[in-house]
BALOBA-1460 file (C-alpha; in Angstrom, 3 decimals):
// residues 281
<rec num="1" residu="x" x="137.532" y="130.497" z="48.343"/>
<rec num="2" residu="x" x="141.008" y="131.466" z="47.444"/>
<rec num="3" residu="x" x="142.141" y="128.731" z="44.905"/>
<rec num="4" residu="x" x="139.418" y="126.611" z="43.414"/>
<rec num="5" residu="x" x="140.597" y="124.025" z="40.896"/>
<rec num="6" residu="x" x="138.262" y="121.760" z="38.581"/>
<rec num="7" residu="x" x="138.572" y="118.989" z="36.056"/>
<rec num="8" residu="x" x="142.138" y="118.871" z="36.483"/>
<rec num="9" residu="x" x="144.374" y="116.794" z="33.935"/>
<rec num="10" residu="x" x="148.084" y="117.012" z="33.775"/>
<rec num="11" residu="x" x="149.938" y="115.192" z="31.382"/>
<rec num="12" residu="x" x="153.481" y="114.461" z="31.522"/>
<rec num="13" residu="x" x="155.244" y="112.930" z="28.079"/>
<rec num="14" residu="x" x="151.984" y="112.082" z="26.726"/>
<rec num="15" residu="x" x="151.088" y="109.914" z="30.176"/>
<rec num="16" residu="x" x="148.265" y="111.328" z="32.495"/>
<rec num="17" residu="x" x="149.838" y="112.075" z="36.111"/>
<rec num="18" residu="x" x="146.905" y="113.848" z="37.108"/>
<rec num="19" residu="x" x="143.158" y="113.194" z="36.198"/>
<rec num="20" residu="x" x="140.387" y="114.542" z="36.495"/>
<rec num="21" residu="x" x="141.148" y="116.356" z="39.733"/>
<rec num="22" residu="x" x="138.713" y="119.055" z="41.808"/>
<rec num="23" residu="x" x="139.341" y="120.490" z="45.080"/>
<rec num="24" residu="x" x="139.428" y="124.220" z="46.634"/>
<rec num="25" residu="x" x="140.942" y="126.136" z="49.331"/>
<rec num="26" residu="x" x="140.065" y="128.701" z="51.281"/>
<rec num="27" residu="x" x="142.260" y="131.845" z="52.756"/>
<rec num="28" residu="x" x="143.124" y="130.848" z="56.328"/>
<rec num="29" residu="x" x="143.112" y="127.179" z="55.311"/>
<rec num="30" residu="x" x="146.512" y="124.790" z="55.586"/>
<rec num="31" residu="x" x="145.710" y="121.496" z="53.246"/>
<rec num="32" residu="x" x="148.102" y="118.771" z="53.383"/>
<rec num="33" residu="x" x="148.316" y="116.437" z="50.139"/>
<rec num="34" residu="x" x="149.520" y="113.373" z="50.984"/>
<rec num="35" residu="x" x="149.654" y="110.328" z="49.233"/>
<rec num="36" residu="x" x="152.757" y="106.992" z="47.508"/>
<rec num="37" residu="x" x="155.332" y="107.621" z="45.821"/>
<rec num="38" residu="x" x="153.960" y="108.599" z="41.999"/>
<rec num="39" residu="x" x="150.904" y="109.162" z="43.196"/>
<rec num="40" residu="x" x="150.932" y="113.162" z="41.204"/>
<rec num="41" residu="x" x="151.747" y="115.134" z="44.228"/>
<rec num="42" residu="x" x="154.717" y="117.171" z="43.015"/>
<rec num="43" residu="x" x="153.345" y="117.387" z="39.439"/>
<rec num="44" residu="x" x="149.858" y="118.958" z="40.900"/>
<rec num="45" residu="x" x="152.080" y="121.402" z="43.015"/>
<rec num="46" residu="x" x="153.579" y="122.554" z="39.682"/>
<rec num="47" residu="x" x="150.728" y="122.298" z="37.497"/>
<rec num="48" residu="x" x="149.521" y="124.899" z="40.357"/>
<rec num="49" residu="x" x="152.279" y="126.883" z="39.942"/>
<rec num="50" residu="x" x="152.545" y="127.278" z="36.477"/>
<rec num="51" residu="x" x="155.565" y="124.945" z="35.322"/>
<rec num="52" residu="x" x="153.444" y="122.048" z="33.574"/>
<rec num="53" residu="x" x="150.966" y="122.767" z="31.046"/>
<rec num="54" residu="x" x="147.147" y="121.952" z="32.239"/>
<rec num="55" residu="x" x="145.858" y="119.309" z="29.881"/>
<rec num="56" residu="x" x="142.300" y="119.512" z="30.996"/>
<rec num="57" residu="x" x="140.128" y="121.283" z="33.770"/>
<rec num="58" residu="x" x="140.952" y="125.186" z="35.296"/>
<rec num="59" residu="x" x="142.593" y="126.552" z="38.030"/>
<rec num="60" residu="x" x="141.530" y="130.115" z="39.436"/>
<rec num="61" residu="x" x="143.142" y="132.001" z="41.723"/>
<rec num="62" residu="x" x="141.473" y="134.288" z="44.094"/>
<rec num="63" residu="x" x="138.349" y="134.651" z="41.282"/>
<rec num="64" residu="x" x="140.358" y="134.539" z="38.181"/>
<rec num="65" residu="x" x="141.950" y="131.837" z="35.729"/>
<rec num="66" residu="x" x="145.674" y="131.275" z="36.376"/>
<rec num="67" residu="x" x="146.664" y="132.271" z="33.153"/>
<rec num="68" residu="x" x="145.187" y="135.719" z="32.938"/>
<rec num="69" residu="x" x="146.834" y="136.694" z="35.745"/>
<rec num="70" residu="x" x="149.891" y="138.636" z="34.730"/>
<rec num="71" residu="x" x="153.695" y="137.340" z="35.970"/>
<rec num="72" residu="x" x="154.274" y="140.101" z="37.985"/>
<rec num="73" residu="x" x="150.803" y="140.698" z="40.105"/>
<rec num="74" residu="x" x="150.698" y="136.847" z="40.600"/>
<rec num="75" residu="x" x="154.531" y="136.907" z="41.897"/>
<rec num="76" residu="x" x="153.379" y="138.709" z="44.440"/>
<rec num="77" residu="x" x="151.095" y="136.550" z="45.640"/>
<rec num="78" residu="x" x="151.890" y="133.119" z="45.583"/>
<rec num="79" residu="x" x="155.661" y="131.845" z="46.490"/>
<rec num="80" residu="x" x="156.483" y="127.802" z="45.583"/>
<rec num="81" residu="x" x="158.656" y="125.622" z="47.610"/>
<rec num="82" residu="x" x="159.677" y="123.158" z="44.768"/>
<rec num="83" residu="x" x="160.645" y="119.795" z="46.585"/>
<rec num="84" residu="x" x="164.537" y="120.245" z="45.982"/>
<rec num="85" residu="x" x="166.538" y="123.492" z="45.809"/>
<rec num="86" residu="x" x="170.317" y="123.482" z="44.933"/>
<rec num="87" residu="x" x="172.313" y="125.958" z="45.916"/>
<rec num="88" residu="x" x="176.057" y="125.643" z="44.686"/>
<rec num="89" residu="x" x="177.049" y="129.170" z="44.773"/>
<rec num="90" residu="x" x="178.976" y="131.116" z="47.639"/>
<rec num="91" residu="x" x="176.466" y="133.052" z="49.168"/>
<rec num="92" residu="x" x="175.473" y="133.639" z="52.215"/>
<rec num="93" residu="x" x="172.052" y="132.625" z="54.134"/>
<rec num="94" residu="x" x="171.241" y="136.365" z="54.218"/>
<rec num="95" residu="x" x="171.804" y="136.362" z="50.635"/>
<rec num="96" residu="x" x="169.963" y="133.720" z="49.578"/>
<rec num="97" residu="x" x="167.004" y="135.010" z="51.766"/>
<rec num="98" residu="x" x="166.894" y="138.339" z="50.264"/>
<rec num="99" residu="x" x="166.434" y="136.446" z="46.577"/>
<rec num="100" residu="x" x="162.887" y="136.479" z="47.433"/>
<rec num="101" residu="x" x="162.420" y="140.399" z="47.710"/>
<rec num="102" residu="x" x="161.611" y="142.446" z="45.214"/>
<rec num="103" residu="x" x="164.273" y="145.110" z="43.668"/>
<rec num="104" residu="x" x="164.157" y="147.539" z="46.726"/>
<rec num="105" residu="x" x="167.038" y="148.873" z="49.048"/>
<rec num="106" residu="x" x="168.821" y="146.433" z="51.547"/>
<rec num="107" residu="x" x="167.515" y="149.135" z="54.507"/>
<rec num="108" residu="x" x="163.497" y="148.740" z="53.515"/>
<rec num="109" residu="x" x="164.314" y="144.478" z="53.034"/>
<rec num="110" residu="x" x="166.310" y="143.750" z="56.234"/>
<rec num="111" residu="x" x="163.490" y="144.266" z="58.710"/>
<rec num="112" residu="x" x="161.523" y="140.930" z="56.953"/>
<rec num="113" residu="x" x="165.123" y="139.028" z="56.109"/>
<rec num="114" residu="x" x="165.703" y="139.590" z="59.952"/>
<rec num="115" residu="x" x="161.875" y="138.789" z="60.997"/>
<rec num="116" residu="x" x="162.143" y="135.886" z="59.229"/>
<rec num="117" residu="x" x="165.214" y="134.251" z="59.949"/>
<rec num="118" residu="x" x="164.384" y="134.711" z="63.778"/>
<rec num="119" residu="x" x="161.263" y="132.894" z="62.743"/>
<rec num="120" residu="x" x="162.865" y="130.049" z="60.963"/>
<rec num="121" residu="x" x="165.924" y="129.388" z="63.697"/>
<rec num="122" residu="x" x="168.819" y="130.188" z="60.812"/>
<rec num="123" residu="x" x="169.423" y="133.842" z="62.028"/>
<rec num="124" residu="x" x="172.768" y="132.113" z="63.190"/>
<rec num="125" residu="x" x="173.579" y="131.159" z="60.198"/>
<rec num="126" residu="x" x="173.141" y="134.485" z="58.526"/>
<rec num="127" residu="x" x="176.959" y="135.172" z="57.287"/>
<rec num="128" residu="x" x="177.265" y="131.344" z="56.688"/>
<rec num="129" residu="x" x="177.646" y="130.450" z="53.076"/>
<rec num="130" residu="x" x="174.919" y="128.346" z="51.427"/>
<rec num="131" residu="x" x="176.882" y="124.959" z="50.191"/>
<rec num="132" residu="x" x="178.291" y="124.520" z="53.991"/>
<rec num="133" residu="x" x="174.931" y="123.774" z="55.216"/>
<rec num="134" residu="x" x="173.019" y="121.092" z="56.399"/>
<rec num="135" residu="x" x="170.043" y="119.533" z="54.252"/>
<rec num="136" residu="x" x="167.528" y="120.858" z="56.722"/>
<rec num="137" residu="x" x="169.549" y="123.987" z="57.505"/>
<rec num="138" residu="x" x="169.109" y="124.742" z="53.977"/>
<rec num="139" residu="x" x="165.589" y="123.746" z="53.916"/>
<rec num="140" residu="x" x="164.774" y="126.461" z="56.649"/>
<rec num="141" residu="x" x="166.871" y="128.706" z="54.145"/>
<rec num="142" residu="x" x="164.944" y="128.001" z="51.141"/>
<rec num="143" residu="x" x="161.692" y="128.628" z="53.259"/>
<rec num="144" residu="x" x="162.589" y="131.778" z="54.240"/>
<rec num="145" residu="x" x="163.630" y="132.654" z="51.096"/>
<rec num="146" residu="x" x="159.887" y="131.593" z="49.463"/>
<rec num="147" residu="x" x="158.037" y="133.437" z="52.717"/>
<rec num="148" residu="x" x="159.955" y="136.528" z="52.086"/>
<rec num="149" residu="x" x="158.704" y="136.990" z="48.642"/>
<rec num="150" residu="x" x="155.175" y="137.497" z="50.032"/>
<rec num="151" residu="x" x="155.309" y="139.026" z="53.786"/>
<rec num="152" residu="x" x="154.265" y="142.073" z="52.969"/>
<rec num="153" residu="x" x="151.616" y="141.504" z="50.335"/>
<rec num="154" residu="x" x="148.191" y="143.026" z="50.350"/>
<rec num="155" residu="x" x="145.394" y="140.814" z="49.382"/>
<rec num="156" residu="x" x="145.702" y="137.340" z="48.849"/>
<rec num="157" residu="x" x="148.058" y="135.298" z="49.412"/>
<rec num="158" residu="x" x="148.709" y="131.890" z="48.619"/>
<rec num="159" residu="x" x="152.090" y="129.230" z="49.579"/>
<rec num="160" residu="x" x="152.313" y="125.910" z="47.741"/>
<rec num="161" residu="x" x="154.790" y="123.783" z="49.924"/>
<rec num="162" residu="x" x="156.483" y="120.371" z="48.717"/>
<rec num="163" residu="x" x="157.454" y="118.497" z="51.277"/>
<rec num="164" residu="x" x="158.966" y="121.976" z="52.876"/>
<rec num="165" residu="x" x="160.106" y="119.692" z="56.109"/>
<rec num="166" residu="x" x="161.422" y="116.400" z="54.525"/>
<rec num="167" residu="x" x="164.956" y="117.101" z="55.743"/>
<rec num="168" residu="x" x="164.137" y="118.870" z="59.267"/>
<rec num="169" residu="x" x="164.773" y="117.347" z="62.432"/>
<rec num="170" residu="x" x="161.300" y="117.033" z="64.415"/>
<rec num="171" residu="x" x="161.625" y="119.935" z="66.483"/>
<rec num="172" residu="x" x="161.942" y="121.983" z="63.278"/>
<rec num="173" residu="x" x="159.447" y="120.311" z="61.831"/>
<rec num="174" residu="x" x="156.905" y="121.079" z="64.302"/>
<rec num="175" residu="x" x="158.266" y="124.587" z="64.162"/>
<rec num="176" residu="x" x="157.357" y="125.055" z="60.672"/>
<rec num="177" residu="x" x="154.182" y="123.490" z="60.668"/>
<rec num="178" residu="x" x="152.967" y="126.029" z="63.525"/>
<rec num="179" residu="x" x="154.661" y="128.687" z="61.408"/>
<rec num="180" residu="x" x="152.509" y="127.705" z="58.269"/>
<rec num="181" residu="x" x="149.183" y="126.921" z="60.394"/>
<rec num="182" residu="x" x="149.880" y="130.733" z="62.030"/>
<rec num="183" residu="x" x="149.894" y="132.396" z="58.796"/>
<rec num="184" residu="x" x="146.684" y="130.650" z="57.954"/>
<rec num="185" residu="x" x="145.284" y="131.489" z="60.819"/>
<rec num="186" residu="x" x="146.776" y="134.584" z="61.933"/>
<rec num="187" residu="x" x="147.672" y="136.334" z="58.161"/>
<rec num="188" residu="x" x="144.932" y="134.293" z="55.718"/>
<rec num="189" residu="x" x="147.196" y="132.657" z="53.473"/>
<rec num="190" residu="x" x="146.251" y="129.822" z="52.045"/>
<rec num="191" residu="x" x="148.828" y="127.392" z="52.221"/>
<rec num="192" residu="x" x="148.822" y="123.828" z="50.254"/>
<rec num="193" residu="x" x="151.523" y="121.685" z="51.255"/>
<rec num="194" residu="x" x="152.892" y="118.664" z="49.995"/>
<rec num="195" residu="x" x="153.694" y="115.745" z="52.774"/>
<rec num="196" residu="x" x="154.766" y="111.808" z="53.631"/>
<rec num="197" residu="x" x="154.655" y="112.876" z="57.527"/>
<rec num="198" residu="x" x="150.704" y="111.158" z="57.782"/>
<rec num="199" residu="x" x="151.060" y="112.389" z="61.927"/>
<rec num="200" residu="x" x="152.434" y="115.763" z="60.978"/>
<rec num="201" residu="x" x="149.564" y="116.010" z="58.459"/>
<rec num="202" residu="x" x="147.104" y="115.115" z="61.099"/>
<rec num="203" residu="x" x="148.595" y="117.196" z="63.894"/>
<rec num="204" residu="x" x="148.302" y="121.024" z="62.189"/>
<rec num="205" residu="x" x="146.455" y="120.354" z="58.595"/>
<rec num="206" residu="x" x="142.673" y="121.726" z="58.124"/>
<rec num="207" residu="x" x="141.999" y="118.920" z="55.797"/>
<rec num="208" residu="x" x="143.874" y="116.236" z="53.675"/>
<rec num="209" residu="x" x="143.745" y="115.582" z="50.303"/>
<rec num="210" residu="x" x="144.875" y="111.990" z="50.057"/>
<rec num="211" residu="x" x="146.423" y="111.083" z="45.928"/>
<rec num="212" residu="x" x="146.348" y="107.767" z="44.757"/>
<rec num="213" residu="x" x="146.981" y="107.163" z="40.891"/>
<rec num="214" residu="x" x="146.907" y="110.458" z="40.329"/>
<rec num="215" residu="x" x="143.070" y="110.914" z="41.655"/>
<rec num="216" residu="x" x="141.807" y="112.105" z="44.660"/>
<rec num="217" residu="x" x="141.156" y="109.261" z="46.923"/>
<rec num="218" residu="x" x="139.331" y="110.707" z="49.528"/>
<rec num="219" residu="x" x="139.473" y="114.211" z="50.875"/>
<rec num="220" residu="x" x="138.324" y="115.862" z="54.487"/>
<rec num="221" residu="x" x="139.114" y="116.191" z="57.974"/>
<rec num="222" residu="x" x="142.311" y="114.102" z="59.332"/>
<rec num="223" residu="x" x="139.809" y="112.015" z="60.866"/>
<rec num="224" residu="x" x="137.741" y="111.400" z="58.137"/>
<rec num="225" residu="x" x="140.930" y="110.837" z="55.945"/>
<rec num="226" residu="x" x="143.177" y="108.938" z="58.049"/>
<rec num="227" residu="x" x="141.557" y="105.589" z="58.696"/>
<rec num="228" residu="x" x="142.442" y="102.005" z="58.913"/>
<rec num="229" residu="x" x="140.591" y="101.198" z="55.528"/>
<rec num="230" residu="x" x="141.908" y="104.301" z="53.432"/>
<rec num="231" residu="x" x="145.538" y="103.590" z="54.784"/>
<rec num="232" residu="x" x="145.464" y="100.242" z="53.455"/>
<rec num="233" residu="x" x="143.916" y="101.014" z="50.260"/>
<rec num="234" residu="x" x="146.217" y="103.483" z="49.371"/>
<rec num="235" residu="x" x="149.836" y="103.319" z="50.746"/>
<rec num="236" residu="x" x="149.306" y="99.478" z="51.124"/>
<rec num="237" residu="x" x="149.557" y="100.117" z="54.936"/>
<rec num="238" residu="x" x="148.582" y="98.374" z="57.831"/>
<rec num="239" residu="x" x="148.124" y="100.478" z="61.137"/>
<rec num="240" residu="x" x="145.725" y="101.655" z="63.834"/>
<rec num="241" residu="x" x="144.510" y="104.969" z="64.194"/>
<rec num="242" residu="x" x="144.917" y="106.408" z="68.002"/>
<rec num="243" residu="x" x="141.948" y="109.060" z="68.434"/>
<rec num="244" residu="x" x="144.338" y="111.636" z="70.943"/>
<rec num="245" residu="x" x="143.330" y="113.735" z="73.980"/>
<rec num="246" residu="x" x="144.331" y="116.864" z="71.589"/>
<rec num="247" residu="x" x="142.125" y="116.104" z="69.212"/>
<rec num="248" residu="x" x="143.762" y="114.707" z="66.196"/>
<rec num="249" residu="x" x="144.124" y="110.941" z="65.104"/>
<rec num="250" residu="x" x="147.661" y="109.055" z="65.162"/>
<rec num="251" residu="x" x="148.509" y="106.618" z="63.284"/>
<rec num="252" residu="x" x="150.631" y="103.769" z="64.545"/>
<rec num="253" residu="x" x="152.001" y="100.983" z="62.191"/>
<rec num="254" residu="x" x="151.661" y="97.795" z="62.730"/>
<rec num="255" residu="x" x="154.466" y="95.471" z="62.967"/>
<rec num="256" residu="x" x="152.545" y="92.412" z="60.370"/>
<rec num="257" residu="x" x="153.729" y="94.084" z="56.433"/>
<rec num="258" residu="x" x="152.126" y="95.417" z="53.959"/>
<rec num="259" residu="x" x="148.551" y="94.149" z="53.696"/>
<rec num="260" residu="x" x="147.921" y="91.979" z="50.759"/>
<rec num="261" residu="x" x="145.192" y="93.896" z="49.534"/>
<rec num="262" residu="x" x="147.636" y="97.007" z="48.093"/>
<rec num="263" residu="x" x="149.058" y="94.050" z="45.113"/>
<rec num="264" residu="x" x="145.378" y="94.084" z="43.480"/>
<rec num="265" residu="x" x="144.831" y="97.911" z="43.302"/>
<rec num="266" residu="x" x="145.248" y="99.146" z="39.456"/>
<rec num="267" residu="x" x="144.163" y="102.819" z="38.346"/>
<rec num="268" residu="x" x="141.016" y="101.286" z="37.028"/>
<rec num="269" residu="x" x="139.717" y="100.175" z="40.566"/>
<rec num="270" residu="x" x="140.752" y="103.648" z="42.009"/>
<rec num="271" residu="x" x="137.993" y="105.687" z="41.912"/>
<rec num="272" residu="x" x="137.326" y="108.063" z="44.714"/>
<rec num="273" residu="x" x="135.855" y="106.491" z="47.783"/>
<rec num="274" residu="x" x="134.015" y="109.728" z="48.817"/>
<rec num="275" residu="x" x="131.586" y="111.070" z="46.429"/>
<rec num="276" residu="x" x="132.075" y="114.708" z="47.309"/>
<rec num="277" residu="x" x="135.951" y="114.444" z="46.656"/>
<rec num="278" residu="x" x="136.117" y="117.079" z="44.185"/>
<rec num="279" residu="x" x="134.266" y="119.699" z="46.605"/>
<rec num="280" residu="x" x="136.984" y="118.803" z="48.945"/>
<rec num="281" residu="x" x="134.462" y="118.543" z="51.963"/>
């Protein structure tokens, strides 16, 4: 267990966004958090990475409390993806990718810059100059930029993604989500990633952690996640659920609306519908 979180509250101008939340994740684990708009996806990715003050509950990283690790030692182990990255200034791709290294010489740096833009399909953009780029061009930039700041670490090592592929075309965005599910696999980071894509989820995500009022709905396996039930419940959604050949569900929306049922659902009837939520089974 690489990141185990408990009791989590997160409070944002005196309003709970998060409650009460519990999950964990392991090295060599990809979890996808989906779940509505407002639902506390990007404020748990934060609270995570140290940029909104925990209310209630712990986080630990790799066996000790976020806040006794020290800036520097933790820097060089987890690298955030916030959901939007502005970059007005001229510089170029290779610029902006070498951000995320640590004060060393270009020589020792360009081996990983040049690893990783090969990996990320923008080593063609390398002299181009940041503002001249295309949302997901710049995406792929921005990821490269957050992977570079950990390539080389020793010891754990852990990603926190939002919505890293929101702007990608779907050939890139299968790219990257084999990218991140190889380092799990391959490299034992743990990687946490923030998502709307529910079939991208499903395709290369361990397990789902599905939001909803800023609770953990239900948490598990895509299949166990991603049913006709949950979908309604939550995103006010009505679709079937495909069990594929390749062994992952797909979801398919139907063409009848929302269902009624999403117009009754209040934070006081949103209590987790699996028991073991907080062990994130």
């Amino acid at each position: 267990m690489l990141l185990h979180v408990d009791g989590l509250g997160i409070h944002l101008a005196g309003k709970p966004i998060v409650r009460d939340l519990g999950f964990q994740l392991d090295a060599g684990e990809l979890l996808v958090v989906l779940g509505p708009n407002g639902a506390g996806k990007s404020t748990l990715l934060k609270g995570l990475a140290g940029e909104h003050r925990i209310a209630s509950g712990q986080i630990s990283f790799a066996g000790c409390t976020l806040q006794h690790w020290p800036k520097r030692e933790i820097a060089k182990r987890r690298a955030v993806m916030p959901q939007r990255v502005e970059v007005n200034f001229p510089l170029t791709v290779e610029e902006i990718v070498r951000l995320g290294r640590p004060a060393e010489p270009l020589s020792q740096s360009m081996p990983v810059l040049l690893e990783l833009m090969d990996l990320l399909d923008i080593a063609h953009l390398r002299y181009r100059l940041a503002p001249g780029l295309s949302g997901g061009e710049q995406q792929r930039v921005q990821l490269a930029r957050v992977l570079a700041q950990v390539w080389d670490a020793q010891g754990p090592v852990l990603l926190l993604l939002d919505e890293c592929t929101s702007a990608l075309d779907p050939a890139h965005q299968q790219q990257v989500f084999s990218l991140l599910r190889g380092l799990a696999k391959q490299r034992g980071f743990a990687v946490l990633a923030v998502a709307h894509d529910l079939n991208l989820a499903a395709r290369f995500a361990d397990r789902l952690l599905l939001l909803h009022h800023g609770q953990c709905y239900i948490s598990g396996k895509p299949f166990e996640v991603l049913s006709e039930t949950v979908l309604a419940a939550v995103y006010g959604l009505s679709a079937r659920i495909i069990k594929l050949e390749e062994g992952y569900p797909l979801v398919v929306p139907r063409d009848n609306g929302p269902v009624p049922a999403y117009a009754s659902l209040s934070p006081s009837n949103t209590a987790p519908v699996n028991p073991s939520c907080r062990q994130a089974s």
